[in-house]
BAGUFI-677023 format. One line per 3 residues: number of its first residue (from 1); their letters; for each residue y, x, z of C-alpha. Coordinates in steps of 0.25 Angstrom, whole numbers. Example, Ala and Ser with C-alpha at 12.3 -4.5 7.8 and 13.67 -1.06 7.14 Angstrom:
BEGIN
1	as	-18:49:31 ~ -4:55:29
***
This chain:
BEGIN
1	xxx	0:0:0 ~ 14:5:-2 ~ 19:5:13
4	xxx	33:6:12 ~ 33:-6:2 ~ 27:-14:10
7	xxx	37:-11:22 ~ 49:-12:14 ~ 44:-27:9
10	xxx	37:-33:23 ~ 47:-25:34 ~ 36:-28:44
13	xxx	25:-19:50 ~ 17:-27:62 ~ 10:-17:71
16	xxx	-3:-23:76 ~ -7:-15:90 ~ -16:-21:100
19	xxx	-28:-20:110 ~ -35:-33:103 ~ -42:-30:88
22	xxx	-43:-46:88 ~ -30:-48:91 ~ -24:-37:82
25	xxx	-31:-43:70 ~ -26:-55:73 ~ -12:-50:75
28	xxx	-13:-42:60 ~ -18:-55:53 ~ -8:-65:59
31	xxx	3:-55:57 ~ -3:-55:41 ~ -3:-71:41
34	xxx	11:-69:44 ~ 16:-61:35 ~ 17:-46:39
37	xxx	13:-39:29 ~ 12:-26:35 ~ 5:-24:47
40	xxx	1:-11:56 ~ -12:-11:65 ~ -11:1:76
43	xxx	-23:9:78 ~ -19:9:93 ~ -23:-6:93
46	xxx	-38:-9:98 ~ -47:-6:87 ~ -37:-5:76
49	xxx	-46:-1:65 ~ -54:-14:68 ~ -42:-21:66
52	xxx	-37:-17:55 ~ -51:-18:47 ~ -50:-33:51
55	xxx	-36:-36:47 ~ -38:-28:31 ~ -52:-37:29
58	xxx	-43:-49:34 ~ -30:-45:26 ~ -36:-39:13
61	xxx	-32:-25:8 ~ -17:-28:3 ~ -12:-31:17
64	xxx	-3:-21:23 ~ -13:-17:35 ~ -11:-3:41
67	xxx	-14:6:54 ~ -4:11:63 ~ -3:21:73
70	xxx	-11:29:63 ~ -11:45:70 ~ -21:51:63
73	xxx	-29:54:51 ~ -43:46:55 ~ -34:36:61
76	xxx	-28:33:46 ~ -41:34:40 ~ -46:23:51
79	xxx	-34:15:47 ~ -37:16:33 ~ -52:13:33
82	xxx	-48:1:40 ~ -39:-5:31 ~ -24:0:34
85	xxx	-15:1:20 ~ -7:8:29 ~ -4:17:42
88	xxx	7:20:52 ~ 10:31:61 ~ 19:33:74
91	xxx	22:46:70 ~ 19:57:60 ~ 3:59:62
94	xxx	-9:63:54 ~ -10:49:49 ~ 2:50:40
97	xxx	-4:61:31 ~ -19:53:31 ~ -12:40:26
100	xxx	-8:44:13 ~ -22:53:9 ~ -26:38:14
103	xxx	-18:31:3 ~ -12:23:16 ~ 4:24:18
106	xxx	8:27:30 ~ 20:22:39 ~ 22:35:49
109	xxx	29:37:62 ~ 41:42:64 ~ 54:44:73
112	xxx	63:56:68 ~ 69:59:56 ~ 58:71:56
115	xxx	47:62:57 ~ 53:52:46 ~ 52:64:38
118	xxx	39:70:40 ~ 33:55:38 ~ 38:54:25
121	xxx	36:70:23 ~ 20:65:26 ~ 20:53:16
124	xxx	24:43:25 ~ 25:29:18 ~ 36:26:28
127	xxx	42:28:41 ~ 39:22:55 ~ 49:23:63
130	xxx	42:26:78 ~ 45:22:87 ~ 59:15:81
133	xxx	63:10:95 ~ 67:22:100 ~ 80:22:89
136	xxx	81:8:86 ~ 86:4:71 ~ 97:14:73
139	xxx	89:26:73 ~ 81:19:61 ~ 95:20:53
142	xxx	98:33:58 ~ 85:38:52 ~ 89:31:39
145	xxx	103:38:36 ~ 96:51:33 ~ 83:44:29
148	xxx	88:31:22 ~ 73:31:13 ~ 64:30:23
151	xxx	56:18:25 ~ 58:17:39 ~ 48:7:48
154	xxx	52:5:62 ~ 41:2:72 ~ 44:3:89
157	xxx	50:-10:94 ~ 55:-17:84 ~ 57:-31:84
160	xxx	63:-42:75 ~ 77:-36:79 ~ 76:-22:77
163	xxx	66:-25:64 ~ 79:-30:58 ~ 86:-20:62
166	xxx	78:-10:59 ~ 76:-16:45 ~ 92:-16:44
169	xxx	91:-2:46 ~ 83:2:36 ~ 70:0:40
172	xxx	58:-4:29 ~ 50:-11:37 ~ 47:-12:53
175	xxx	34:-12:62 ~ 31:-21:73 ~ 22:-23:84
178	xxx	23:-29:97 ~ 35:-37:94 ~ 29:-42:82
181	xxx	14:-44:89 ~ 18:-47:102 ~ 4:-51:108
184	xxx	-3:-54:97 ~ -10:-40:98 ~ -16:-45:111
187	xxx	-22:-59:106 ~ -7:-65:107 ~ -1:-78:99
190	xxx	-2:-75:83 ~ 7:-88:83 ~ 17:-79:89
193	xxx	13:-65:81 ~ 15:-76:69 ~ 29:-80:74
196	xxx	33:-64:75 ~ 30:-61:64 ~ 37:-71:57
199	xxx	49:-67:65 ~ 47:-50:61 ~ 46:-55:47
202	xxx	59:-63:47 ~ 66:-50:53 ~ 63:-40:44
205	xxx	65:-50:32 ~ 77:-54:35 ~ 83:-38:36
208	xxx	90:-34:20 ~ 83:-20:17 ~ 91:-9:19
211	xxx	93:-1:5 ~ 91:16:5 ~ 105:20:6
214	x	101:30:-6
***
C-alpha cells in the first residue's frame, strides 16, 4: 500500500492496544464498520499477532491493517506474516530497515529534528511524531519551518481538539488511542467506540490541508 497516500486521504490512525485479544478484535472491526480506514494493532496488546490474523481474514487484504510498536527485525517479520500492510515504530529501530526489504512501509518514531532526518535517511514512508504531547502542535510547526515536506503524523495525547490543530499545523494524518478507544480494549460499549469514532472522523474532515510552502 502507498502509506503516505493513505494518510493524507483518511487523516485517522486508530491504535488498538489491550489486555483482551477478543475485545481488541472487536474494537479493530467496529472501528472498520465505522469508517476508519487505517487502523494500527500494538504488539504490546495480548496476543497481537493472533489479533491481527483475525482481523485480515475478517477485513480482506486491501484494508489498511498494520502493526505497531514494531522494535525489531523478527518482530516486522511476525507482523507481516500475519497480515499488517504496514508498520510503526516509536523511535528509529531495527524494524525500520526490515519494512522495506518486506515490501511493508513504514511509519517511524521520532521526536527531534535528527530523528526526523535519519527516519526519512532510513526510507521512512512518514513520520511519527512520539510522543507529540510533549511539544503540543506548536512544536509540530516549528519542525515544519525547516521541514515543510515532511509528512508528519502525531501520536501521544491527541484528541479531537488537538487533531484539529495539529492538522491545521500541518500534519497529514494523526494516531489515536485511548481517547478514540476508550474501554473498548477491555470489553467496553462499541456503541460508544462507534460514536467516537464518528466524532474523530468529523474533526479531522473538517481541518482544510495545509499546502507545502515550496
Amino acid at each position: 500500500m502507498n502509506l503516505t497516500d493513505a494518510l493524507r486521504t483518511h487523516r485517522l490512525l486508530a491504535i488498538v492496544r489491550g489486555p483482551d485479544p477478543d475485545a481488541a478484535l472487536a474494537a479493530v472491526l467496529t472501528l472498520a464498520d465505522s469508517g476508519v480506514a487505517l487502523i494500527e494493532v500494538s504488539l504490546t496488546s495480548a496476543d497481537a499477532l493472533g489479533t491481527l490474523r483475525r482481523a485480515r481474514a475478517a477485513l480482506g487484504p486491501e484494508f489498511g491493517l498494520g502493526a505497531g510498536t514494531v522494535l525489531s527485525a523478527t518482530d516486522a517479520r511476525a507482523a507481516a506474516d500475519a497480515g499488517a500492510t504496514f508498520l510503526v515504530t516509536p523511535a528509529l529501530a531495527e524494524s525500520l530497515d526490515e519494512g522495506p526489504r518486506l515490501g511493508l512501509p513504514v511509519l517511524a518514531g521520532a521526536l527531534t529534528p535528527t530523528e526526523v532526518l535519519g527516519a526519512l535517511a532510513a526510507g521512512a514512508a512518514a513520520v511519527k511524531l512520539f510522543p507529540a504531547s510533549i511539544g503540543g502542535p506548536g512544536y509540530l510547526g516549528a519542525l515544519r519551518d525547516p521541514l515543510p515536506d515532511v509528512p508528519f503524523v502525531p501520536v501521544g495525547g491527541v484528541d479531537a481538539e488537538s487533531a484539529r490543530q495539529y492538522l491545521a499545523r500541518g500534519a497529514v494524518a494523526v494516531g489515536v488511542g485511548s481517547p478514540l478507544l476508550g474501554d473498548a480494549v477491555r470489553g467496553g460499549d462499541l456503541d460508544a467506540l462507534r460514536a467516537r469514532a464518528a466524532a474523530f472522523r468529523a474533526a479531522v474532515a473538517d481541518v482544510p490541508a495545509v499546502p507545502s510552502p515550496r
